[in-house]
N, C-alpha and C positions, 0 to 999 in steps of 0.2 A: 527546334529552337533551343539554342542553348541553355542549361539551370541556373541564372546568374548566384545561385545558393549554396550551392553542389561545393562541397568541400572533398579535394582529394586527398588522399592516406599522406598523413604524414602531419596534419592538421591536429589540433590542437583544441580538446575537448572542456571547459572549464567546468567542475562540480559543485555547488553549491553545499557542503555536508558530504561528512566525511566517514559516516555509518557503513554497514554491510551492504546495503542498495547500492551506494557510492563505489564499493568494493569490487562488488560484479559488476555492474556499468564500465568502469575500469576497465575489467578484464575483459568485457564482450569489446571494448573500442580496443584495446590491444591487437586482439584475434583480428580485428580489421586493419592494421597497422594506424589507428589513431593514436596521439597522444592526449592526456590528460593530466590536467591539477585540478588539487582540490584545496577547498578553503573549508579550515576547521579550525577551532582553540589549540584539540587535541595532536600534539606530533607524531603518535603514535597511535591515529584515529585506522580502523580498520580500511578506509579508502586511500590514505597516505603509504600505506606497506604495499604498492602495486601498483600506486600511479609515480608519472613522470615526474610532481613534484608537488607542490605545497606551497598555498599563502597561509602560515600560521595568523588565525586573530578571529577578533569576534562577528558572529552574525553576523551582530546590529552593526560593528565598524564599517562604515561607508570609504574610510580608505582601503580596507582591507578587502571591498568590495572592488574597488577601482583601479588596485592591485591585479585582483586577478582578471578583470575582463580585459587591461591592458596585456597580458600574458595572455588571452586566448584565441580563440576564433569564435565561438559561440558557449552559450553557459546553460545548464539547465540547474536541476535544485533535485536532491532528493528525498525530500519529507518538505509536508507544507507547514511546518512550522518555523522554519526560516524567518527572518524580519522582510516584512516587505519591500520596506523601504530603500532598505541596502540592496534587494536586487531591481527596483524600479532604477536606483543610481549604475547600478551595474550595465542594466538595460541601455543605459544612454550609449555605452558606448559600443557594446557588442550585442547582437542577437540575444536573447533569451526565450527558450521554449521549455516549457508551456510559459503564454506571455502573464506580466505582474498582474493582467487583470480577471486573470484567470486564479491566479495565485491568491489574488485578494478576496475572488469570491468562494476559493475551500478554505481558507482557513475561516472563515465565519458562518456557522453553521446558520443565522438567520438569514443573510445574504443568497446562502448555496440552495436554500429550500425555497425561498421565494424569485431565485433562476430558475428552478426546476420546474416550478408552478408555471411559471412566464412562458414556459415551453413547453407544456401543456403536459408534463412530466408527473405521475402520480408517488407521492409523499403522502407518511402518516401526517394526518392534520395534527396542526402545531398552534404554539402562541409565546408570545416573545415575553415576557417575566422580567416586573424591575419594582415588585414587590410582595408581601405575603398574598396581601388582598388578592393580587393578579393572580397566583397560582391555585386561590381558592375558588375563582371565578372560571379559569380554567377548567378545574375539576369539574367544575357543574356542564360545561360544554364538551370535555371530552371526556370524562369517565374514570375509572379506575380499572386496571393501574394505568400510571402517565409514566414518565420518564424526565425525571427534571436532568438537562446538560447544561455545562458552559457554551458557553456562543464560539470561545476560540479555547485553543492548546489542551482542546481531551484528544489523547488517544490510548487504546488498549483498556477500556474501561475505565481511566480515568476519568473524573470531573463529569460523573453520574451516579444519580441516582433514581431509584424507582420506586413511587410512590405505591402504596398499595391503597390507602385508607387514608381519611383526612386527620388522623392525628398523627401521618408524619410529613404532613406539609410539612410546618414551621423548623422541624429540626433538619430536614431536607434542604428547606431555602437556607438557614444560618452555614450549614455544613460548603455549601456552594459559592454563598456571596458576599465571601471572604474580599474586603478591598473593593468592591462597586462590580464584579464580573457581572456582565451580560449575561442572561442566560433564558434557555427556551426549553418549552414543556412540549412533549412530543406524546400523543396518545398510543398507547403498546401496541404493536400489531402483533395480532394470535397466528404465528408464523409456522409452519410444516419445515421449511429449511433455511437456511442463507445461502446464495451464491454470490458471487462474485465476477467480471467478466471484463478484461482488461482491453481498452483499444487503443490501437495506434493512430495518429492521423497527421498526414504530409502538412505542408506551407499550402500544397495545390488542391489540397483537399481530401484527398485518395487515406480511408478507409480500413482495416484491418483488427478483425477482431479474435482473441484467443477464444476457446471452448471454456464455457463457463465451468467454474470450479466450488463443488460444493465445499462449503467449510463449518468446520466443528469447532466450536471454544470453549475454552476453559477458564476458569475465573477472568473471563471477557480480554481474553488472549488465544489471536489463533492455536488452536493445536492439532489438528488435523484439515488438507485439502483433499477432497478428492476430484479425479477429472474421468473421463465424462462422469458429471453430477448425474446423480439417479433422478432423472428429472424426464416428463414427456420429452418427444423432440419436438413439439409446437411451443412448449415454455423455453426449451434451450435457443429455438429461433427466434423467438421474442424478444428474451435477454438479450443476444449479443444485436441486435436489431437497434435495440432500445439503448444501449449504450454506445452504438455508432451514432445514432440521431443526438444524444447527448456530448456527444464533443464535438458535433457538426456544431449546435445550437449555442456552446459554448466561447467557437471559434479557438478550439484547441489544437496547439501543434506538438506534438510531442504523445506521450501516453499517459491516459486518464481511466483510475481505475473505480469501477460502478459498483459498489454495494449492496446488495437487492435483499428483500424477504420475498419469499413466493407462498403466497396462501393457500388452506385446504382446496379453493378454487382454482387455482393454477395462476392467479393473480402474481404480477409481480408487483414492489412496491420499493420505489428507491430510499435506501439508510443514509449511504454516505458518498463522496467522492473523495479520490485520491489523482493529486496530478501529477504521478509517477509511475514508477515502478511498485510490486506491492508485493506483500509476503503470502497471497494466495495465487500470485503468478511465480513462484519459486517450480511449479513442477514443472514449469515449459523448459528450466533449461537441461532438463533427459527428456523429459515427454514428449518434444515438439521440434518439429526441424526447424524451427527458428525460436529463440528466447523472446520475452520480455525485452531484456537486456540490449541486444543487439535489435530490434525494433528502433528502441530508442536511437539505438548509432545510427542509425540509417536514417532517422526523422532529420537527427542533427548535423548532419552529411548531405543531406539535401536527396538520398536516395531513397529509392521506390521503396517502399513495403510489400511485401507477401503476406498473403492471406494463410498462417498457422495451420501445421496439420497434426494433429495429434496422433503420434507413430502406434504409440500402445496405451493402455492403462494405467496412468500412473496416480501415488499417492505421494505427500507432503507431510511430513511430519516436522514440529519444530521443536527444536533443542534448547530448552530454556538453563538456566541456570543450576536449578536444581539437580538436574544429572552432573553435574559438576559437585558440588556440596555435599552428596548423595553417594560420591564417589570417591571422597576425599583429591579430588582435582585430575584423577586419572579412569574415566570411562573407558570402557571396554570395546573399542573401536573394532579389535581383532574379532569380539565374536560377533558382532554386530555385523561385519563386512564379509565372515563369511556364508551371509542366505543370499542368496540371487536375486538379482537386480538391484541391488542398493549400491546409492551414491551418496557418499558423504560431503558436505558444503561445508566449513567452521569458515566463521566470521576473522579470528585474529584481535578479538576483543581480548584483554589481557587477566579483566578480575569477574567474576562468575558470579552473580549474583541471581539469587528469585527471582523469577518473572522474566528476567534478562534473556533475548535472546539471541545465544551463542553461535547456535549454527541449525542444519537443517540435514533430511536424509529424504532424497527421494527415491522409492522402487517403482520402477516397473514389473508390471508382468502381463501375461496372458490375458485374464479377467480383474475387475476391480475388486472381486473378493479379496484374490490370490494377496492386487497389491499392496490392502490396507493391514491382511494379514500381516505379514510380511513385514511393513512399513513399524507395522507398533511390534514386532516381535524382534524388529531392529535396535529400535529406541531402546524395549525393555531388557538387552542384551547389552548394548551399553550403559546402562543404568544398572545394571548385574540384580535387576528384578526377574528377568527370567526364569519359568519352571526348568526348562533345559538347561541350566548353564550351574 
């Protein structure tokens, strides 16, 4: 039976956001002879220096939305904090994967956890907050410490905080709900790791999950992935188990990335979702004979996915700004690139900021010792922190 979906080479990819996600998407739909545009403010957004072309304009612009899905074939988005609404209008006229109602339930963290519940999904117990009183009431139900969030537009640590004791409710709640934000208190889970475990899933339903990737953070910023996570292999079956029944439950087409803590028990327990591409699937594209990336093209192509095979051991280091500032704007690329196995990614962001980040170095090697070794004695070689250098 023929794909009536099936998009052949030469087709016309439209992005949503025009960041480093967008950048590589870009270039995995190249690799396929796909085209793509992207829609950003910025003209010199890191997806624009590599794609086919560009609707310059905002988010929220609904012409600038209808602009581009008239220029595509299909649209996806990469970060969910996008305006909804521009791509529900975008939706009218072309395909979009993952669809707007999917979209509407990541970016709303009270929405995404009582999906998850609904699908019989286990989350830290929560409670939705729209005054002191509530958070104090809270506290009596779940405990210390909590986690006070926004409802919508945290990421990277943002728009959190952690309560430890009740006298910093009040200055917790004021510091949050700035302007009426939404916001929800989430009880700590006493966690042993995070993973992470990225799936792909067709229009027809078909399934495909990366190997889950342990990750390490730094002021609530990835900065180290590693793959295979040191983790049983009855929890690593679990995870990616657990985040295919979740973008079944979803009705997700495209790829959705599952956030997880794993407790001293081997429990897993879902944090967050992403319906994208994600920066703890950055080491599928050396690690794995298929990326992330190209998943995506193939969701959006209307073609089969493959079930990911992880070739070797690889690690994920991220390149924030500060190796830039640190470096007076010229890191040391040369001694960095010359240990084995490393692959350099730079994003084409233009100004270097903290926390920002720039690019990414993944190694392989042998063992996962070798590659973490290796992965941070990379970074600290371009950062001219190095004991050797």
């Amino acid at each position: 039976m023929e794909n009536e979906s099936l998009l052949n080479p030469g087709s016309t990819i439209g992005i949503i956001g025009g960041g480093q996600l967008g950048r590589m998407l870009a270039l995995a739909a190249r690799q396929m002879d796909y085209r793509t545009i992207v829609l950003d403010p910025d003209p010199n957004c890191p997806a624009a220096q590599v794609a086919d072309g560009q609707v310059i304009g905002a988010y929220a612009s609904h012409d600038a939305a209808r602009d581009l899905a008239r220029a595509v074939d299909v649209l996806t988005y990469e970060f969910e904090n996008v305006d909804a609404d521009s791509v529900s209008i975008a939706g009218e006229l072309k395909p979009v994967h993952p669809s707007t109602s999917v979209l509407r339930t990541t970016q709303h963290r009270l929405h995404e956890k009582n999906a998850l519940l609904k699908a019989g999904i286990a989350v830290a117990p929560f409670r939705a907050i729209e005054s002191v009183s509530d958070l104090h009431a809270a506290a009596v139900d779940l405990g210390y410490p909590m986690v006070l969030k926004t409802a919508t537009q945290g990421y990277d640590g943002k728009g959190q905080s952690i309560i430890t004791r009740a006298e910093g409710i009040e200055s917790s709640f004021r510091g949050l709900n700035k302007a009426g934000t939404e916001l929800i208190v989430e009880q700590f889970v006493p966690f042993t790791m995070e993973i992470s475990v990225i799936c792909a899933r067709t229009a027809t339903g078909e399934t495909a999950t990366f190997p889950p990737s342990e990750n390490i953070h730094r002021n609530h910023i990835l900065d180290i992935s590693i793959v295979p996570a040191r983790i049983p292999d009855e929890v690593r079956a679990n995870a990616r188990s657990l985040a295919a029944d979740i973008a079944e439950n979803l009705g997700v087409v495209g790829l959705i990335a599952v956030e997880m803590f794993v407790t001293r028990d081997g429990d897993i327990v879902v944090n967050e979702l992403a319906p994208r591409p994600h920066n703890s699937g950055h080491y599928t594209l050396d690690g794995c004979d298929t990326s992330q990336f190209e998943q995506l093209v193939r969701v959006l192509a209307g073609l089969p996915v493959a079930e990911p095979k992880l070739h070797s051991p690889t690690v994920m280091v991220n390149l924030l700004g500060e190796v830039w500032e640190d470096t007076d704007g010229n890191p040391d690329w040369e001694g960095a690139l010359r240990l084995p196995g490393v692959s350099l990614h730079l994003y084409g962001k233009a100004e270097a900021r903290v926390g920002r980040k720039m690019g990414h170095i993944n190694v392989v090697a042998e063992t996962v010792e070798d590659a973490l070794y290796t992965a941070i004695e990379a970074r600290d070689r371009a950062w001219r922190r190095s004991k050797n250098t």
